[in-house]
N, C-alpha and C positions, 0 to 999 in steps of 0.2 A: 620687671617681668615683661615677656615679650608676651604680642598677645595675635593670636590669627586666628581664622576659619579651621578646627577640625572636621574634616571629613571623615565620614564612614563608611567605608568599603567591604563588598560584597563580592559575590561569587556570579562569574558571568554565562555560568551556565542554564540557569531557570532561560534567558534569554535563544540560548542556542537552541535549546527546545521550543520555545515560541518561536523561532524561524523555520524548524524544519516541519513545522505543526504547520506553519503556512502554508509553507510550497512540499506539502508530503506529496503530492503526484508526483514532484520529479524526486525527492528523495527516493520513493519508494521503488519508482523504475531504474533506479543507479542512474540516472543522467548528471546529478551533482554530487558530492561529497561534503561533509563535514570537516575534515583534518585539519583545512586552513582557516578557520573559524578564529583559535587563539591568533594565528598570524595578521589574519583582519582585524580581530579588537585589537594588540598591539598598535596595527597605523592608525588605528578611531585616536588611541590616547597620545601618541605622537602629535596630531595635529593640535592637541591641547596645548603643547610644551609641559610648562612647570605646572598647569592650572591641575592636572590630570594625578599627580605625585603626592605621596603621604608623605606627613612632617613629622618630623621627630627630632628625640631631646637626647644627648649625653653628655657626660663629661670623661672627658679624656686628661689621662696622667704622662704630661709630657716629659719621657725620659731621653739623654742623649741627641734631644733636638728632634723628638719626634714621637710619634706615637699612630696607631694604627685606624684608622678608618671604621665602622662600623660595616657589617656587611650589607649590601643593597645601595651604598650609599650613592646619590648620584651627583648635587651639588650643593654648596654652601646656601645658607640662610644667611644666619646670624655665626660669629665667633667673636667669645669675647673671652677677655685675658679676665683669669681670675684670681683671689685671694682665699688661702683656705685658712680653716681653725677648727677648734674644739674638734680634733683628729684623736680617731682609736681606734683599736684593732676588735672586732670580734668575729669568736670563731663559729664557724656556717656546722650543722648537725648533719649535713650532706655532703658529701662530693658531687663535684662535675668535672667530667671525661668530655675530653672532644681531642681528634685529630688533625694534623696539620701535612701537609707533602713538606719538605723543605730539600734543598740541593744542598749537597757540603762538597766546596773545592778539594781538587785531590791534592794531595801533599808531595807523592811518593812520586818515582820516576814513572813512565809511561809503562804500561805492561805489555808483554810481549804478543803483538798480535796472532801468533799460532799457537799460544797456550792459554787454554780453556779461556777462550774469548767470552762464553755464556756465562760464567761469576765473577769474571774481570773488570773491572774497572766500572762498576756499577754504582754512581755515585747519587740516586736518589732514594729517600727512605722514608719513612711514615712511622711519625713520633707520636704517643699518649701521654697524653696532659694530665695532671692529674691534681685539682686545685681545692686545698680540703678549708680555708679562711675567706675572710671576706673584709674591706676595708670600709669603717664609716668615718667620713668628715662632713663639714660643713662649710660652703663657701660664698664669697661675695663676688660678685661682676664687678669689675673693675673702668675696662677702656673695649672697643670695638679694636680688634687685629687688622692690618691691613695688608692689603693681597700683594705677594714679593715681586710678581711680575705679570706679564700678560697673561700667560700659561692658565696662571691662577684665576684673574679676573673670568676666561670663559668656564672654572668651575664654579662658578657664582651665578645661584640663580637672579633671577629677574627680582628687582626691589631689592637685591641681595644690602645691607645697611655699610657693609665690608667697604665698597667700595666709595670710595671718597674720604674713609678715614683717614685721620691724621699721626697716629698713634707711629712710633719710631720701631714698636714689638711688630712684626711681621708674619706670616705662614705662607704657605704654599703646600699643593697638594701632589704629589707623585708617587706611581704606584701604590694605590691604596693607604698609600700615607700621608701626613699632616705633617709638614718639616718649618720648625718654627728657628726664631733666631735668637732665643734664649735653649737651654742645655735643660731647666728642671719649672717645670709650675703645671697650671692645671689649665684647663681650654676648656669653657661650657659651649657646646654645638647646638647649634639648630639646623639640619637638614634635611635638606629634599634625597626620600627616598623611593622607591621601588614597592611598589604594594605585590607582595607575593604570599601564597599562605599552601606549603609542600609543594612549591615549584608551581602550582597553577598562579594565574594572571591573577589579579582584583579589578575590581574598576570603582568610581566612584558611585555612592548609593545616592542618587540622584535621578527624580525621574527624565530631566529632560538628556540628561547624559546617556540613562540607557535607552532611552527610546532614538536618539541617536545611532546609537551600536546596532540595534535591532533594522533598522531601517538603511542602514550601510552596509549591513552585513545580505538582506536584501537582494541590494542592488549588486552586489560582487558575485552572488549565486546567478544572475539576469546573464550579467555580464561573463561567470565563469561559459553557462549554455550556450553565448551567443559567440563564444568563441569553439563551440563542438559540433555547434547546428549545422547542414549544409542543405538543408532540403527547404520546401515551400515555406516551413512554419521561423526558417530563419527572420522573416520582416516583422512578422509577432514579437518574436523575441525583443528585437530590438527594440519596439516599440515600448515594450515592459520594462527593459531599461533604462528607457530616457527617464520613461515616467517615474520608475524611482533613484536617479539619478537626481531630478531634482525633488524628490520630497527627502531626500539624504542632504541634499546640500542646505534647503533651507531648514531642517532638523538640527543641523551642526550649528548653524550660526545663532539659535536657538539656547543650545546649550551652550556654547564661547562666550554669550552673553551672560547666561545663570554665573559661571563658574567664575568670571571675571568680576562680578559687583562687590563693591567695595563693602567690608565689614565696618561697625563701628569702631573701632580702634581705629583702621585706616581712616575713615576722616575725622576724627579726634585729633590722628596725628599730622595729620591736612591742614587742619584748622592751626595749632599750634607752629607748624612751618610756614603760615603764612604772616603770620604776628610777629614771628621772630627774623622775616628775612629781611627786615630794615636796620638790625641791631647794630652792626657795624658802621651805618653813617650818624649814628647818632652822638652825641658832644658829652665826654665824662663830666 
């Protein structure tokens, strides 16, 4: 079993309230706005890289040399080839609906473009799914996949285990898909995803992470005024934003530090690759 740091993610708006609760004078005279707020925590978690991203587990049924992505998905953890058994079918007491866009190429010859142009040749549609079963099996990890080419490697996050494997089974990732170099088996994933919950942001629950975001966020309202001001109180402003230009910076490196320490399993698995990285000069 693989083992990480679950994080738990929260809603980054209690925060946006506690900035405009700061600076409500200028909220409240419209000198700043809110709107770009999700766009600021966006660059907070950017600067994280992977440390900032929710993990998660699936298995994929790879058909025809492939199989589909999850949604959010943004890069590789772990992928390992697996073995299944004790496979059976049972039937789900629900249905599940969902929708898909797809394009289907045209067949027929071109249509004539001065006849009824408006229902002509209209080749995209919107399909219902309709999935009334469900499939249980049970499977074992086998070997770690390794990455088919470069392309792949920068879908790999950071520690990703992929890279360096020896394994002859390979994948690759394009458009939203998993393209393997076996035709039928199963792929247990671990990826770095997208923390989203109805299209708003997450961030991690974390307080030196949010006190971070609150204090960067801050400084880009300082920053937004100090590009609107043009009168006397312009050298105030700026002064406001050095000043939290650097309680933003040393905040960040605050939380890079939280988010980066290592869990127990990481040096468990330290400690064992240190033991083990003589193995090969040793005499059978």
């Amino acid at each position: 079993m693989s083992f990480y740091y679950k994080q738990e993610f929260t809603s980054p708006e209690p925060i946006y309230a506690e900035v405009k609760d700061t600076l409500h004078s200028y909220f409240s005279s419209g000198a700043i706005e809110d709107f770009l707020f999700p766009k600021w925590t966006e660059h907070c978690l950017r600067r994280f890289r992977k440390s900032s991203l929710k993990i998660e587990e699936i298995v994929l049924n790879i058909c025809d040399y492939q199989a589909c992505l999850p949604e959010g998905f943004d890069s590789v953890r772990e992928a390992w080839m697996c073995t299944t058994f004790n496979s059976d079918w049972i039937r789900n007491p629900t249905s599940v609906y969902y929708q898909t866009d797809c394009r289907i190429s045209a067949v027929t010859d071109k249509c004539d473009p001065c006849f009824d142009t408006e229902n002509c040749c209209v080749d995209t549609y919107k399909v219902t799914h309709k999935v009334t079963g469900a499939f249980q099996f049970s499977f074992k990890r086998e070997f770690l996949l390794q990455p088919g080419n470069a392309h792949t490697r920068s879908k790999c996050g950071e520690g990703c285990r992929n890279i360096g494997a020896s394994a002859p089974n390979t994948f690759d990732v394009v458009n939203n898909k998993i393209i393997t170099n076996f035709s039928e088996g199963t792929v247990y994933l671990i990826y770095y995803s997208e923390a989203t919950e109805e299209g708003e942001q997450l961030i991690p629950k974390n307080f030196w992470v949010e006190d971070f975001i609150r204090k960067f966020l801050i400084y880009k309202c300082f920053e937004q005024l100090s590009n609107v001001i043009t009168d006397e109180s312009f050298n105030q402003i700026q002064l406001k934003k050095q000043e939290a230009d650097r309680i933003q910076n040393e905040a960040f490196i605050l939380a890079e530090t939280e988010l980066k320490k290592e869990t127990v399993w990481d040096k468990v698995r330290a400690i064992k690759k240190s033991y083990n990285s003589f193995n090969k000069y040793r005499l059978p």
